[in-house]
C-alpha positions as CSV (number, residue, x, y, z in Angstrom):
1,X,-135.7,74.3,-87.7
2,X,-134.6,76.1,-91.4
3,X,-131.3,74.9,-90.6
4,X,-132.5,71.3,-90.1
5,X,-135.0,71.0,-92.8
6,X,-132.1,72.6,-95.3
7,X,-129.9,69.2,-94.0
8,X,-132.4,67.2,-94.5
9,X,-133.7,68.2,-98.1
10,X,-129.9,68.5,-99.1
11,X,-129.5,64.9,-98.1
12,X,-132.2,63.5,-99.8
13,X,-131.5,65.3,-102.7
14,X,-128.0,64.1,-102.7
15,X,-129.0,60.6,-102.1
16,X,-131.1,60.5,-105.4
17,X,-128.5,62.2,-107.3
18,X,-131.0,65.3,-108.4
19,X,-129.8,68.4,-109.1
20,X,-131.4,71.0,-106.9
21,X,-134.2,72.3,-109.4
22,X,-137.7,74.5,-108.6
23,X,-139.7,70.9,-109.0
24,X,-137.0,68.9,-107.1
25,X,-136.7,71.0,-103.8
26,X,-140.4,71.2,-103.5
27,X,-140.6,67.7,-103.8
28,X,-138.2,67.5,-101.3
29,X,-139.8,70.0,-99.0
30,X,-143.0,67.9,-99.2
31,X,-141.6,65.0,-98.3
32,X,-139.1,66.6,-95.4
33,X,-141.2,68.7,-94.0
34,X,-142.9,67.4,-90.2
35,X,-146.4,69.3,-90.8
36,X,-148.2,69.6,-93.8
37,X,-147.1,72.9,-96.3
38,X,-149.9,75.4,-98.1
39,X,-148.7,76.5,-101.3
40,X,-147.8,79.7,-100.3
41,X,-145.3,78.2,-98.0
42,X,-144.1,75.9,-100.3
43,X,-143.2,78.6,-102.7
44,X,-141.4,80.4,-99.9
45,X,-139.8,77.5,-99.0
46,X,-138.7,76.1,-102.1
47,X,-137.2,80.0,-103.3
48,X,-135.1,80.0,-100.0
49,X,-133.8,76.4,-100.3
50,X,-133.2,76.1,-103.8
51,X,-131.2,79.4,-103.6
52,X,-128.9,77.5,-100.1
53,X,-128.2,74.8,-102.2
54,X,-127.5,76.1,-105.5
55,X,-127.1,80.1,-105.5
56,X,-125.7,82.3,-103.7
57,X,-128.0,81.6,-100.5
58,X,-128.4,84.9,-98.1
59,X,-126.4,87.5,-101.0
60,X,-128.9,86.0,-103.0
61,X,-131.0,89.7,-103.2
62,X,-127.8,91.4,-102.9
63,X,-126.1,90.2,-106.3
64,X,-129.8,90.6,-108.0
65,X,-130.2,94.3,-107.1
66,X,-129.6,96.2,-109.9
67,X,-127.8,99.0,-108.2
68,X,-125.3,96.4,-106.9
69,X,-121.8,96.5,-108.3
70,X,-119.8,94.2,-105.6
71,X,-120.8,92.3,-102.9
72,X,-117.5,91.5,-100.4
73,X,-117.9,89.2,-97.4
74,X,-115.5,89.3,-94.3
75,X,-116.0,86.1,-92.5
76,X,-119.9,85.4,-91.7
77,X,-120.4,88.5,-89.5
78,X,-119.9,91.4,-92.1
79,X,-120.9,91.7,-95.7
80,X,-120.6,95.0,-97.8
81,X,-122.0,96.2,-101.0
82,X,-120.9,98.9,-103.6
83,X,-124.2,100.7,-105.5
84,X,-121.9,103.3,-107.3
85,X,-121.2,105.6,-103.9
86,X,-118.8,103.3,-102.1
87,X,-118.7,100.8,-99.8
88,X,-121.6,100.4,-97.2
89,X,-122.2,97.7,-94.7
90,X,-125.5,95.6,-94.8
91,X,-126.9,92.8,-92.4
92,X,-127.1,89.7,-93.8
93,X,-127.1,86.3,-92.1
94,X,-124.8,84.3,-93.1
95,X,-125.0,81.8,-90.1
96,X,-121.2,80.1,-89.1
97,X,-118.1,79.7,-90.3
98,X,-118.8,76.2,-91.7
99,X,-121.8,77.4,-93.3
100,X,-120.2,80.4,-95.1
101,X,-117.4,77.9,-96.1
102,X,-120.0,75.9,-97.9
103,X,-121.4,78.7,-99.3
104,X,-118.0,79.6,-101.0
105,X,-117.1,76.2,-102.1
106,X,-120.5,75.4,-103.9
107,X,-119.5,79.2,-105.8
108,X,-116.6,77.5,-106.5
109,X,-118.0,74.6,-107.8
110,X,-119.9,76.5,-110.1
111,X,-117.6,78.0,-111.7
112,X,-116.1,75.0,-112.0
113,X,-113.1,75.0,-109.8
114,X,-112.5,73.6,-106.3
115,X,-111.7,75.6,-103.1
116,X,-110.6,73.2,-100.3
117,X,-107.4,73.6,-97.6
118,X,-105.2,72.1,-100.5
119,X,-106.4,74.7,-102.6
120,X,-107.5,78.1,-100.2
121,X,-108.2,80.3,-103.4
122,X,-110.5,80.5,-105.9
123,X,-110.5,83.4,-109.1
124,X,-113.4,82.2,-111.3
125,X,-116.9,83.2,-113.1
126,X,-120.4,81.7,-112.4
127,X,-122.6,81.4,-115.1
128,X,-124.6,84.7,-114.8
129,X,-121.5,86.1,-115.1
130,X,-120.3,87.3,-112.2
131,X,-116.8,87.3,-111.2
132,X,-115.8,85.5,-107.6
133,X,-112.7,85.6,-105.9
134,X,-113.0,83.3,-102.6
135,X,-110.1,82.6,-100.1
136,X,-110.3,80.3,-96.7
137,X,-108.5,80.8,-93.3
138,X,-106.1,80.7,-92.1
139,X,-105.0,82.3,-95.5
140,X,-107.3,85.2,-94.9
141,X,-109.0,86.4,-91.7
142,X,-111.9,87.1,-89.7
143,X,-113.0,83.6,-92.1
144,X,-113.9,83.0,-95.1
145,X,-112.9,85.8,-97.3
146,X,-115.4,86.1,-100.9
147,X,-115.5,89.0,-103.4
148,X,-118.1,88.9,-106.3
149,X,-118.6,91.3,-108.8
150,X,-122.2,91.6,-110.2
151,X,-122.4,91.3,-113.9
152,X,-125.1,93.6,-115.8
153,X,-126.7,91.8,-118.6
154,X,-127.4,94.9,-120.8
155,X,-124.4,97.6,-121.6
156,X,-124.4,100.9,-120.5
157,X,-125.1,103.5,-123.7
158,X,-123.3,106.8,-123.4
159,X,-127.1,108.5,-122.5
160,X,-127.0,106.5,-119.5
161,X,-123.5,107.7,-118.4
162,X,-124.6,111.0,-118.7
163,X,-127.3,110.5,-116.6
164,X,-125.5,108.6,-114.2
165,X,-123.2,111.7,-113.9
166,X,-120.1,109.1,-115.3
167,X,-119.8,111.0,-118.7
168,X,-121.1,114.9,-119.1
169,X,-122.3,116.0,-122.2
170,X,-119.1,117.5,-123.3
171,X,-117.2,113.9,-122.6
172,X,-119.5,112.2,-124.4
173,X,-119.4,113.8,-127.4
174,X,-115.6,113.7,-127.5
175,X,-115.2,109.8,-126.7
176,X,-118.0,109.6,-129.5
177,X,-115.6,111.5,-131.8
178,X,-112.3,109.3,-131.2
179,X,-114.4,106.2,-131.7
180,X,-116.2,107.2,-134.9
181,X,-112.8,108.7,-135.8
182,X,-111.2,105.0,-135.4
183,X,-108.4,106.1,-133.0
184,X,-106.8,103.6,-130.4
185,X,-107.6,104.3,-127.0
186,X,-107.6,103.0,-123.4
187,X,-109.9,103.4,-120.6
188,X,-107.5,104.1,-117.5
189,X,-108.1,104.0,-113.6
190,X,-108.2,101.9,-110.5
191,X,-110.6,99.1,-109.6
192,X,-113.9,99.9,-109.4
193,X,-113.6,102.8,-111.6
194,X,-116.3,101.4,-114.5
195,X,-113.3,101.0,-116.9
196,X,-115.2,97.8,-118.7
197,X,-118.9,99.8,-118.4
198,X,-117.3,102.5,-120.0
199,X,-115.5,100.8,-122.9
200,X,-118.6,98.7,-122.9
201,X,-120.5,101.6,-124.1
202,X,-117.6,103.5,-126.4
203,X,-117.4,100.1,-128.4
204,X,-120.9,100.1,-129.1
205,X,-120.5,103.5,-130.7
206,X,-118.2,101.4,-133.6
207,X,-119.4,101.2,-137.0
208,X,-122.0,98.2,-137.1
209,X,-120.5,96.8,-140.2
210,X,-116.9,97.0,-138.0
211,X,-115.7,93.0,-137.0
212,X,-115.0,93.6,-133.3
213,X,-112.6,91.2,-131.4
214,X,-112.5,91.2,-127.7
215,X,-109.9,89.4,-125.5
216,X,-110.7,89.3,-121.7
217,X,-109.8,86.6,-118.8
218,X,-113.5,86.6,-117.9
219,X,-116.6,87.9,-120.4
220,X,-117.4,91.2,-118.7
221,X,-117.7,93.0,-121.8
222,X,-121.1,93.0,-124.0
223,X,-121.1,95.9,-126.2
224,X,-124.7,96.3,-127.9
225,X,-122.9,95.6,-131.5
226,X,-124.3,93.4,-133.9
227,X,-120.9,92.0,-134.9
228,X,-118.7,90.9,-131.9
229,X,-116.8,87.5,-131.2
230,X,-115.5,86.8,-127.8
231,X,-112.5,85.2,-126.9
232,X,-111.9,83.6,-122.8
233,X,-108.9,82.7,-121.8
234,X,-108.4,79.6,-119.4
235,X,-106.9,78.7,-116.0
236,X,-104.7,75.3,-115.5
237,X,-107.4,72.5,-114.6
238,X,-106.8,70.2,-111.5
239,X,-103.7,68.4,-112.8
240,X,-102.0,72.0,-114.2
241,X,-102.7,72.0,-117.9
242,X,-104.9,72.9,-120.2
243,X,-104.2,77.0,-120.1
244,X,-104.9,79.4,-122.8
245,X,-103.4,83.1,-122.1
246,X,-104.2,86.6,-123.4
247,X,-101.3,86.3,-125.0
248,X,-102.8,83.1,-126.9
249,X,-106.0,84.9,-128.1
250,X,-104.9,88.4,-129.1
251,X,-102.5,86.2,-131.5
252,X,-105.7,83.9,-132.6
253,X,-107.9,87.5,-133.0
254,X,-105.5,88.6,-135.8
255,X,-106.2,85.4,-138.1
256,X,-109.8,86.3,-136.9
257,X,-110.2,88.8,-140.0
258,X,-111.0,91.3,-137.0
259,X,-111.5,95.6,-137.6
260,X,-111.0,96.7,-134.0
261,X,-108.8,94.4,-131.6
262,X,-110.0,94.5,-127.9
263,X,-108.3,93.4,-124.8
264,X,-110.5,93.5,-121.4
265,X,-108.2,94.5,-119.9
266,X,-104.0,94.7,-120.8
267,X,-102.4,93.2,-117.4
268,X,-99.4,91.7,-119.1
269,X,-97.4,89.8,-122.0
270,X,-100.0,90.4,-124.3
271,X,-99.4,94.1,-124.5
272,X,-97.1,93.7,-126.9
273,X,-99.0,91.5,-129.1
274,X,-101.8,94.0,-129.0
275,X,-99.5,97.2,-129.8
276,X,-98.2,95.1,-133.1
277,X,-101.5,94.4,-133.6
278,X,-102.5,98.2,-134.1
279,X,-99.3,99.1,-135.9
280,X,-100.7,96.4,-138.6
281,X,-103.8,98.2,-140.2
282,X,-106.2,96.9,-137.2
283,X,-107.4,100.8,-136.3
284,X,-109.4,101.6,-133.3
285,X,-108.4,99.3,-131.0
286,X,-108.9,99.6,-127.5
287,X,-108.6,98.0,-123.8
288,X,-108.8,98.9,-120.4
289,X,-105.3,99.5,-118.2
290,X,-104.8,99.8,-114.3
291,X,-103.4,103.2,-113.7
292,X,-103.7,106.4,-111.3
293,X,-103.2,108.8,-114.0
294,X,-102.9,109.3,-117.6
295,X,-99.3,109.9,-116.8
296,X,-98.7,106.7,-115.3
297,X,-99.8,104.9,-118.3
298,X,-96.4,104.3,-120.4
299,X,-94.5,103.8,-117.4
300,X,-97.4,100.9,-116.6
301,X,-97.0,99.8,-120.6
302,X,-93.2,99.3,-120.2
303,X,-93.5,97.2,-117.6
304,X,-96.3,95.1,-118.4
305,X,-94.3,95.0,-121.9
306,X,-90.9,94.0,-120.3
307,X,-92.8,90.4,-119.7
308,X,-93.3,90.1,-123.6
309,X,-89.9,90.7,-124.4
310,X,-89.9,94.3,-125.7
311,X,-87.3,96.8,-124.3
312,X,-88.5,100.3,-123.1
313,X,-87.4,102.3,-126.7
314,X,-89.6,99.5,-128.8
315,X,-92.2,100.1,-126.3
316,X,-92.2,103.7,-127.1
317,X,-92.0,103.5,-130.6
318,X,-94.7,101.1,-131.1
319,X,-97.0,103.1,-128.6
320,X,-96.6,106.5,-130.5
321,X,-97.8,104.6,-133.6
322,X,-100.5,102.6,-131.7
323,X,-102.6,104.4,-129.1
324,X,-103.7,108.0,-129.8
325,X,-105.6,108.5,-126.3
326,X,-106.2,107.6,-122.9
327,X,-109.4,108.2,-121.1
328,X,-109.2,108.5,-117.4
329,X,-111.7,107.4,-114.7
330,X,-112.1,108.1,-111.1
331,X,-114.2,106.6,-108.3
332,X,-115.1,109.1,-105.6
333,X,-117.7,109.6,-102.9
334,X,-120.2,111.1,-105.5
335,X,-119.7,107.9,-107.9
336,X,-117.4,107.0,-111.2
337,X,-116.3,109.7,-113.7
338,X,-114.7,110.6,-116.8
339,X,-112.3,113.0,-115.1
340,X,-109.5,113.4,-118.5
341,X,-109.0,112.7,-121.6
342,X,-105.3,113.0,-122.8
343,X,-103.3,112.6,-126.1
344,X,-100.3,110.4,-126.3
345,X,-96.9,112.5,-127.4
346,X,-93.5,111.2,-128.2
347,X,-91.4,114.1,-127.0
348,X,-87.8,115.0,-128.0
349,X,-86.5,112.5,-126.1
350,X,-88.2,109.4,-128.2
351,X,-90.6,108.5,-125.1
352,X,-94.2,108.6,-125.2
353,X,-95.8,111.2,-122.7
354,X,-99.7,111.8,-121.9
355,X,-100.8,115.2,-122.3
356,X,-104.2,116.6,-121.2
357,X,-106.9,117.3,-124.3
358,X,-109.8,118.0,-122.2
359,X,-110.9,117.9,-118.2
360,X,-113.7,117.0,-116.1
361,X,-113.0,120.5,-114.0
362,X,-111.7,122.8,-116.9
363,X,-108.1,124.4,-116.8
364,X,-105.0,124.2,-119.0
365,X,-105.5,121.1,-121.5
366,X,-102.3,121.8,-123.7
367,X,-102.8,118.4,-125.8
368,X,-106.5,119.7,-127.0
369,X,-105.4,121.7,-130.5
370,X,-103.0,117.9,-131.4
371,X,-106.1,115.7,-130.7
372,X,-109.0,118.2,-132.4
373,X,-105.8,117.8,-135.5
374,X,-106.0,113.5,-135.3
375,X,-110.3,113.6,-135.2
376,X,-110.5,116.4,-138.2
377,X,-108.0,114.6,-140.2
378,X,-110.2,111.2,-139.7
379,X,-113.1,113.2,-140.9
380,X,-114.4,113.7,-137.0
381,X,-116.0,116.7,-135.5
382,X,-113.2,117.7,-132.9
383,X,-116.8,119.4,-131.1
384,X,-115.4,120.8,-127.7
385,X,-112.0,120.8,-128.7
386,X,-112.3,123.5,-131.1
């Protein structure tokens, strides 16, 4: 009966060309619905329908939980969520295969892209913000295939890592230290880590008179700053054209009159553009980098570099000039954490080696008495370094 009165309200809504508003699916309800509807039903009614035919139907409560970080849907008979502990499985009905295809293509269509068999994938953004990757059979398999990252309106402040058991007090004070010290960093670690809530939260630790610059494919990152301009790139439309690249904005960003340079997240070309950036006078940059460890993170710059054009000993030398740490982050069973924070080295050999300042667990951190040096000689308390 929900099933036929959702056809039936969709059809009339489509047939008078009205976008599926509060006051336009109750109307439509009304004048649908076989028996007559109290206003408590209506309300009820109207919630569920407007939210089949223009949200994100049953993840609906799912992607407005709070605690929520991803939502991932295996065909219509499994959905799981992430709240910060790992994956868990939760019931939700997502009726058939055709349904659940519909679902993903109206996603689609609001971000503004199309997902049909000509086009199986989808990588885009919906308004709230969240991020949506959707693929169709037989590309993917048990069905319909849909990933969606929740989008949290307000940042993160470093209190609130601490709480959350992300950052401990020691951490905090020492990324507060490199930031108020100006030092070029990155936030390292594997997806799902909380690289962009943690950057999120060091960036709104800048100066407020500081002109930040942020780069991202998709606007994840809103650091509570009074002075920060956003730049998006952009995919090919429907006939191919039309792309701006990371590459594109960092070089835009500098004629921006910027004090920090940000990039989401460095996934290519444009880490070259960014490390010439911050060998230029732009100090306390920053970005976010894919990598298992803080050791992995010039061998991952080299490559991502190699697209831009710059050989492995320009990579090096810009590096050693450009970033001064990496902050490291791990997801585990007992949630996301600042695990290291490391100091970048050029050794005798002229490459550019990541040496521990300070761990999560204690032990050996041979880099700590070089990076308490940088933050004293920028007029920072070194704190737990000393």
């Amino acid at each position: 009966m929900a099933a036929e009165l959702t056809t039936r309200v969709r059809a009339r809504l489509a047939a008078a060309g009205d976008q599926p508003t509060a006051a336009a699916v109750a109307a439509a309800v009304q004048a649908e619905s076989l028996a007559p509807v109290g206003d408590v039903t209506l309300r009820r009614l109207t919630g569920r329908l407007r939210s089949e035919l223009a949200g994100a139907g049953p993840l609906e409560p799912l992607l407005a939980d709070p605690a929520v970080t991803d939502v991932l849907v295996n065909g219509p008979g499994a959905v799981w969520v992430d709240r910060g502990r790992g994956l868990c499985r939760v019931e939700v009905g997502l009726g058939d295969d055709e349904s659940l295809r519909r679902l993903a293509q109206r996603l689609a269509g609001a971000c503004g892209r199309r997902l049909d068999d000509a086009q199986p994938w989808v990588d885009g953004q919906l308004p709230d913000g969240t991020r949506l990757h959707a693929i169709l059979p037989p590309l993917a398999g048990p069905g319909v295939c849909l990933s969606l990252r929740t989008f949290r309106q307000r940042a993160f402040t470093t209190a609130e890592l601490v709480t959350a058991g992300t950052l401990t007090a020691e951490s905090a004070a020492l990324v507060t230290a490199i930031v108020q010290a100006r030092l070029a960093f990155l936030v390292t670690g594997g997806t799902g880590s909380g690289k962009t809530t943690v950057l999120g939260a060091l960036l709104a630790l800048a100066d407020p008179a500081d002109r930040i610059l942020i780069v991202e494919d998709a606007a994840e990152l809103r650091p509570a700053h009074p002075h920060v301009i956003g730049l998006q790139a952009r995919q090919t439309n429907a006939e191919g054209a039309g792309a701006v690249t990371l590459r594109d904005l960092v070089r835009q960003a500098l004629r921006m009159r910027p004090d920090r340079i940000v990039v989401g997240e460095c996934r290519g070309a444009e880490v070259a553009d960014l490390l010439a950036a911050m060998n230029t006078g732009h100090e306390g940059g920053a970005g976010t980098l894919h990598a298992n460890s803080p050791a992995d993170v010039p061998a991952r710059l080299e490559a991502l570099a190699a697209a831009g054009g710059l050989g492995r000993d320009a990579l090096h030398s810009q590096l050693a000039a450009a970033i001064h740490c990496v902050v490291l982050l791990r997801r585990g069973r007992s949630g996301r954490m600042a695990d290291e924070v490391c100091v970048l080295v050029r050794g005798a050999s002229g490459l550019v080696e990541a040496v521990p300042a300070w761990r999560r667990g204690g032990g050996p951190v041979p880099g700590a008495a070089r990076l308490a040096d940088l933050l004293r000689t920028r007029g920072a308390d070194p704190g737990v370094l000393s």
